[in-house]
Each structure stands twice: as structure tokens, then as C-alpha cells.
N, C-alpha and C positions, 0 to 999 in steps of 0.2 A: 504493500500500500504506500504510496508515495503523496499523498494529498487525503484533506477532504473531499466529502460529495461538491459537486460545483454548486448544487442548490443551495439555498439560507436554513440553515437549522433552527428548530425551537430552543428558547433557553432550554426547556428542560432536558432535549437533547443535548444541547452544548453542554451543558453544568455535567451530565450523563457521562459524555465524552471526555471532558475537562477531569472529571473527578479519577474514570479509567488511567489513565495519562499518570496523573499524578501518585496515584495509589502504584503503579507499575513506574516510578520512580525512572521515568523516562522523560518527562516535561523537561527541557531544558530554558533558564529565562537569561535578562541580560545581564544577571548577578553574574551568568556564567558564563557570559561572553568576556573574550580577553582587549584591550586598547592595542592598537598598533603604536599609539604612544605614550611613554607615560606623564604620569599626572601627579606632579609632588603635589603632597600639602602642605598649606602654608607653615614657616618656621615655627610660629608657636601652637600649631597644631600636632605639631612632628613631638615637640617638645613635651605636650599634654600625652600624647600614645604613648610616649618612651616611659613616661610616669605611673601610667596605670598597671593595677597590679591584673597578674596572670587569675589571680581568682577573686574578684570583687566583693567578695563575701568575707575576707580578710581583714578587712579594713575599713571604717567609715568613710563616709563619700565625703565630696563638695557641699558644702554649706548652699543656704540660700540666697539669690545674686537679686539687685535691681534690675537686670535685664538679662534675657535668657542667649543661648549661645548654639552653636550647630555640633553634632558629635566631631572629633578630630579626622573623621575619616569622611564626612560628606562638608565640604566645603564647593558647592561652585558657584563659578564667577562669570559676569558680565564677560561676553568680549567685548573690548574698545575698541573704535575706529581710533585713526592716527588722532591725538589730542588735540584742538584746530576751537575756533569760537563757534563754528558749525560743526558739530559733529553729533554722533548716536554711540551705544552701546548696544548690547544682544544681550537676549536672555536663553541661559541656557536648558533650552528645549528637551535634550536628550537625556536631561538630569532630571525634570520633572517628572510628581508623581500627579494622577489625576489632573486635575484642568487648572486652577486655582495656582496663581504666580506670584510668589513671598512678595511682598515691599520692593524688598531690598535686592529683587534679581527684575523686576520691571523695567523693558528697555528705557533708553533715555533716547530720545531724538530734541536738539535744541538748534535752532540759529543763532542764537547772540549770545550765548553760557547762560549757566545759572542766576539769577537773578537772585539777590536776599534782600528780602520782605520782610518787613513786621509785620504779624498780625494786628496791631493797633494802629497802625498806621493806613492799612489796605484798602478802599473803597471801591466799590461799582457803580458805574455812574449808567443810566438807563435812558437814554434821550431821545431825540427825534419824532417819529409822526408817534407819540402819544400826548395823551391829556393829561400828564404831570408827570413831567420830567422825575425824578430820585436818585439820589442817592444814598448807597447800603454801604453802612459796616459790616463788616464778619460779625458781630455782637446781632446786629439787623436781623440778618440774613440765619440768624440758627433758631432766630424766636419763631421762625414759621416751623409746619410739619414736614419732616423730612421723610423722603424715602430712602432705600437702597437695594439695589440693581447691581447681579452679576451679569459684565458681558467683557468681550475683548476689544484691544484697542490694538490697529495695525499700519504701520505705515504702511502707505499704498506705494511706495518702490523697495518693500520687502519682497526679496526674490530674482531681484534685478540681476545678481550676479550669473544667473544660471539663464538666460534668456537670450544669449547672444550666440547664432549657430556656430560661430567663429572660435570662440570661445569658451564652450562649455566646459564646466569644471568637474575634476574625480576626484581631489581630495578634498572635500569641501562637507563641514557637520551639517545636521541641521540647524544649530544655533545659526554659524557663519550662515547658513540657505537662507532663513525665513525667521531669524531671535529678534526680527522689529516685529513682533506680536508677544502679548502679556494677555493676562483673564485678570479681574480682580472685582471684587465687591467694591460698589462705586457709593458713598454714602453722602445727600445732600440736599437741595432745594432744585423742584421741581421748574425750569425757566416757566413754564407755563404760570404757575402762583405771582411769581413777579410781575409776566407783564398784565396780568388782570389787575396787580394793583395800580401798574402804571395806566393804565387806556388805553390799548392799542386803537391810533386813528384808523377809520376806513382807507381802503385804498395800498393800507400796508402789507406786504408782501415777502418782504425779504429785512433781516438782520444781521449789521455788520459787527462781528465778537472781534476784541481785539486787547491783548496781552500787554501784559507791562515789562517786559523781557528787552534786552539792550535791542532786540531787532523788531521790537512794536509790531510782531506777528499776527497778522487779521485775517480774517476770513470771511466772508459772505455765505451765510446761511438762510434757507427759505424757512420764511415764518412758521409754514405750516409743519414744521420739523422741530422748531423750538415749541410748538402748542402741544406736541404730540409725546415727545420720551425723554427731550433734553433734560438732563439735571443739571442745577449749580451747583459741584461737589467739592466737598470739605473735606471728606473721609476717604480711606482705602483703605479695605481689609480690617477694619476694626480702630483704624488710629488715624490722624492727621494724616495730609495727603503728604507725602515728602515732598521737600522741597525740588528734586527733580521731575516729577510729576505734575508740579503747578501750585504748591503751598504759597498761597493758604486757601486756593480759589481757582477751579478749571470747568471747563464746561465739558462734559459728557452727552455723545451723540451715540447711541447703539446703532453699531452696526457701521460707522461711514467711517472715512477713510479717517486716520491718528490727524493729519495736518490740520481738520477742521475742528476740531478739539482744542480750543485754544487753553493754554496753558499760562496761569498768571493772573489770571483775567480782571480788567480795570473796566471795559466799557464795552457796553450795548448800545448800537444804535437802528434803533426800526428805521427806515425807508421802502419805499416801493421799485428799487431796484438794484442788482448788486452792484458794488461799490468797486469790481475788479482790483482788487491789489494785486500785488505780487506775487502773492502763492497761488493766485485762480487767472494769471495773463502766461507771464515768464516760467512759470513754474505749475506742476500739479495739473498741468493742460497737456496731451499728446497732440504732434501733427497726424492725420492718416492722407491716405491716397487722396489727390485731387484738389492739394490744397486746404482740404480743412481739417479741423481741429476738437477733439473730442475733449469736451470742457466741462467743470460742474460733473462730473463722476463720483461721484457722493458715495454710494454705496460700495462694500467691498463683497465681493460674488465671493459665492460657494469656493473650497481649498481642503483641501487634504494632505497630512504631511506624517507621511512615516516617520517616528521618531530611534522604533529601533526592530532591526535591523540597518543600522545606518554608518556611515562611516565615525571615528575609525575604528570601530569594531570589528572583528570577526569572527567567525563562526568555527569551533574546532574539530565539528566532527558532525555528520549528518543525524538525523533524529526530530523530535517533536520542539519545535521550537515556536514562540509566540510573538506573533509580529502586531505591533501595538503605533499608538502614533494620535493625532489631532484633526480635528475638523471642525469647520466653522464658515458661517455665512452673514453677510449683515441682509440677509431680506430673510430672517426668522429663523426657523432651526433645519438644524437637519434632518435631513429622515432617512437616509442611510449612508454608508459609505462601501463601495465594494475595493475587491484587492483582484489583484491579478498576481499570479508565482509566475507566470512564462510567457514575459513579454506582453502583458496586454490581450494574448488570444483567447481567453478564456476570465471568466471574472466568478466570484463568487463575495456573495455578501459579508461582511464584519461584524462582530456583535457591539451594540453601543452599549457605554456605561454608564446607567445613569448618573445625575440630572440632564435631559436632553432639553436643554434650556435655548429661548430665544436667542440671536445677536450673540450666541456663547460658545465659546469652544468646546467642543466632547469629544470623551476619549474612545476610542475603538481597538479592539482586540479580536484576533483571528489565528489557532494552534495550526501549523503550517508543519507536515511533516516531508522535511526537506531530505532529499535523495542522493544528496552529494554531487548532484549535476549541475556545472553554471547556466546561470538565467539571472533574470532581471525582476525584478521586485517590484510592482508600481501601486498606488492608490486612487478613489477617484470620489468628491463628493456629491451628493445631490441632496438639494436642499427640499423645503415643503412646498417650493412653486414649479417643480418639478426641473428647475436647473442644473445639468450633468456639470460638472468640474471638466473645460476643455482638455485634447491635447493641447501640446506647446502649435505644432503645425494648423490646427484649429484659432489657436491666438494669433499668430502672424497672416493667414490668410484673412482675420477680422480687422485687424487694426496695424499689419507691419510687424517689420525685425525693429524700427526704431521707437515704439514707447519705451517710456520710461517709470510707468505706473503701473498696478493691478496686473503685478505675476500671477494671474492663479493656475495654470497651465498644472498639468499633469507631474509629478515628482517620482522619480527612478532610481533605485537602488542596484546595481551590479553584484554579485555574488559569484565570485568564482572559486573552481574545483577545491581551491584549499582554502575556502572559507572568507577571503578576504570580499570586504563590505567596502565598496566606493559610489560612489555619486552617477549612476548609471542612464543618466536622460540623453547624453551624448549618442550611447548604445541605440537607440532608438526614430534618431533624427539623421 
């Protein structure tokens, strides 16, 4: 037997299957997959393992701390772009468990650096075609009902690296692939409560969000987007939004692309048309065929993203192994993701892990009993408005080799004879 059935199993088949596997101590996971590189940890985590005794029953532990700490053996980190006033970080994708992305591994994408803000100092100023202008403290702004809302935040030229036929890349994570995507509980004030208190005049249509960050990052958003799920968020994950993220004040758009989320946020201004800056003329707009220009691309389409099998891992030995990974859509949830072992000819369904939440990343898992034969590994999502995740040659026949925005294109993994795990979309095109 070299595979499952191609059909979709029931849970209680899978759990059936799953539990077989395991009981017959053949399940192999990534605990047992080896790195083709290695991965010190940090000095004083090297420092804490040397320390600890062989049998922890020996000895009383660590006292209790003001703030909690990661074990000496799971440290991971951010990748950085080069240091620059325009730059991002990644989060690391192939290190997460379930959907839900710490604080403190949340990519960072900024144009003018970090900005430090007081909170008593902060204010949002709400103007234009309303019937009373305002302005909000952070004090203001927490006396109203708050909600919170888990979904992902992604830059929309996540992916970019792997989109050029010229240069497709094999040694490449999926952190480095696609780590400008985060999940996180977003806690805050609904935009819609605000602008009820202010009036919105007739007529008005569109809202310009615009940050207090050295690069006065604005953005153009349609009203009827802030009436519907926008939040003014303060919280993340249970605590102030860090100050990379937009402390003490950012706007949350489910589902649309990370750029329109402005970060900082000082001012709203309603008008009845967008106000084209920077990010929606120069930037965050593609040319296509014939001269024109695909603009205002808000929503970020269905993706899927094997997380492991992935490089640079490998695989030691053939056997029951469980290929696991991400998916996520800004036009609502998913409703399934299938996988391909051999090249794309053949597909067969994944099972989703609960919570299958709106605007949210879900995790999916599928026990692939691998032959020892190389092949290519791929995933594919489809959302609840019935949107396949294209291929890559599906995306350039739409829009060109030359955008610059909204990778969601098909993702490939290579596995050959001796186990080795690289970046296999090249394989393909």
C-alpha cells in the first residue's frame, strides 16, 4: 500500500486509520524528521540545558518569574530582511503549532521604522463629510464595547520570491516563502460605533486611515468595509498590541490585504472618493496586458501552504508520514483543502482542524504513506464561494510574470529518493 484511498475519509474513518498507524508505532511526525541545517540555540538557552539536571525530580525547580519564558530547546525566531527604514521580518511558519501566532513571532512589515508612542499622548482624529468632527483618546476609545476577532493579517507580496519562472527557488522555508502572514486574536472598537457617533454625511463612500509612523502611511478604504468588520484594535492575543504591530492603535480589516491595515493610526477621514496615495498609485497596484492596471485588490484569495514536509527537512526512511501545513482566505472560510503526492495528477482531500473560522487560517493534516519514490508534494485551497487556489501558470496567464502582489499560486514541495525536502514548484513549470 503506498497511499491512501484518493477519496475524503470520515473523521471517524481517519481517527480509525490514525489511531491503527499509531498503535502499530509506524506514524512517523516532524519531531522525527532531521534539519539539513543546524539550529543553535540561543547562548543562554545553551546555558539553561547544560544546567538542568538528568532527572528533574532531584531537585526543586525555578521559582516564580514576572514574565514567562520559552523551554531552552524551542526558541524560534523572526527572519529579518536586511535592516533598512523599510523593511519586514517573517514569522516562523514551520515552527508553529495550530493556527494562532505568539506576539512576539508576528511578522513586522514597516516603511519608516518603529515609531514610539505614548499612550497618553495618542489621539484619532475622525473628520471630513461627517456631522461632528472628534477626537479620541485611547482612554475615549476603551469606554465603548469592545469586541474580538481571530483572523490573519498578510502582506499581499508575500510569496513574491517564488513567482519568477527565471528564478524559482529550492532552498527556500516556508517562513522565507510566505512568514509575511500571522493569525492573532485582534481585540478593540468596532470602526462602525465610531463613525455612528460621528455622522457619516450622505454621499460618503470611501475612508482615508492614515498612520502616525515617520512614513505617514495611508490608505483608502471603502466605507462600506469600515461599517461592516473593521475594528479599532488595542489588543493582541490577550495584551496590548506591541509596539511593532501598531501600539497603541491599528485598524483591522478581515481578510484584505496587511498594507490597508494601517498601523499607528492618528486619522480618519470620510470623503466620497479615494484619496490615491502612495500605496494604492506607485505601489500595491499591478500593470496587466494592454496597459492597464489592477488596483484597489483588497481582498486576499484563497492559499495553501504546506508547512511540513518542507525544506530543510528530510525524510529518513519511507513509511506513514503526516503532511500538515495552512490555509486561509479573506472572502470567508474554507471548506477544504486537497493535496496531491504525485505531481498534481491525482488529489485527494485533507482533514481540517478545527476552529474552521472566517478571514482565518486552518490547519490541515493528511497521513501520506510515502514509498521511497521521488515526487512532488503540492496543496490546493478552496474557499466557501467555491474558489480553487490557482496554479502558478493559471496566475501569469491572469495577470503576467510581472505583478508584484497576491502570490496565491499553487506551492510544491520536491522529495527525492533519499528523503531530501526542497522547494519543488520549479519541478512543475
Amino acid at each position: 500500500m503506498t497511499d491512501r484511498p484518493s477519496g475524503p475519509l470520515s473523521r471517524r474513518a481517519w481517527l480509525t486509520t490514525t489511531s491503527g498507524v499509531i498503535a502499530a508505532g509506524l506514524l512517523k511526525t516532524q519531531a522525527d524528521a532531521l534539519h539539513l541545517e543546524a539550529r543553535e540555540a540561543p547562548s543562554s538557552g545553551s546555558a539553561l540545558a547544560a544546567q538542568a539536571p538528568q532527572d528533574p525530580t532531584s531537585i526543586p525547580g525555578r521559582l516564580v518569574s514576572e514574565l514567562g519564558s520559552r523551554a531552552p530547546a524551542e526558541q524560534p525566531r523572526r527572519l529579518l530582511r536586511a535592516q533598512a527604514i523599510s523593511s519586514s521580518s517573517r514569522t516562523p511558519l514551520q515552527d508553529l503549532m495550530g493556527i494562532m501566532t505568539p506576539a512576539d513571532l508576528h511578522f513586522e512589515r514597516h516603511h519608516g521604522g518603529v515609531p514610539d508612542i505614548r499612550v497618553e499622548d495618542h489621539e484619532l482624529l475622525v473628520h471630513g463629510m461627517v456631522e461632528r468632527p472628534m477626537v479620541f483618546r485611547m482612554s475615549d476609545l476603551r469606554r465603548y464595547p469592545q469586541v474580538s476577532r481571530i483572523h490573519f493579517i498578510e502582506c499581499s507580496g508575500n510569496g513574491g520570491g517564488a513567482y519568477n519562472r527565471d528564478r524559482m527557488p529550492t532552498e527556500v522555508t516556508p517562513q522565507a516563502l510566505d512568514g509575511l502572514l500571522s493569525t492573532s486574536e485582534w481585540t478593540g472598537v468596532p470602526v462602525s460605533t465610531i463613525l455612528r457617533e460621528v455622522g457619516v454625511r450622505p454621499g460618503a463612500s470611501w475612508v482615508l486611515a492614515e498612520g502616525a509612523d515617520a512614513a505617514v502611511l495611508a490608505r483608502s478604504v471603502p466605507l462600506e468595509k469600515m461599517m461592516d468588520d473593521a475594528v479599532l484594535a488595542y489588543g493582541q492575543n490577550g495584551e496590548a498590541i506591541r509596539p511593532e504591530q501598531g501600539y497603541p492603535l491599528r485598524l483591522t480589516l478581515p481578510g484584505w490585504e496587511g498594507n490597508t491595515q494601517v498601523k499607528w493610526l492618528r486619522r480618519l477621514e470620510i470623503s466620497d472618493r479615494p484619496t490615491m496615495t502612495r500605496e494604492e498609485t506607485s505601489k500595491y497596484t499591478d500593470p496587466l496586458e494592454g496597459g492597464r492596471d489592477r488596483q484597489f485588490s483588497f481582498n486576499m484569495d484563497a492559499k495553501s501552504l504546506i508547512t511540513f514536509p518542507a525544506y530543510p527537512y528530510f525524510l529518513p526512511e519511507p513509511g506513514w508520514w503526516e503532511i500538515t501545513g495552512l490555509a486561509w482566505t479573506g472572502l470567508g472560510r474554507i471548506d477544504r483543502v486537497e493535496l496531491s503526492t504525485d505531481r498534481g495528477r491525482s488529489w485527494t482531500q485533507a482533514e481540517l482542524q478545527p476552529p474552521v473560522l472566517p478571514m482565518c487560517t486552518v490547519r490541515f493534516r493528511h497521513l501520506w504513506n510515502w514509498n521511497g519514490r521521488e515526487t512532488v508534494i503540492l496543496s490546493r485551497a478552496v474557499d466557501e464561494t467555491g474558489y480553487v487556489q490557482p496554479t502558478v501558470e493559471q496566475l501569469w496567464e491572469a495577470r503576467g510574470e510581472r505583478t508584484s502582489y497576491h502570490h496565491n499560486h499553487q506551492r510544491a514541495w520536491r522529495i527525492a529518493r533519499n528523503g531530501e525536502v526542497t522547494f519543488g514548484l520549479g519541478e512543475l513549470v
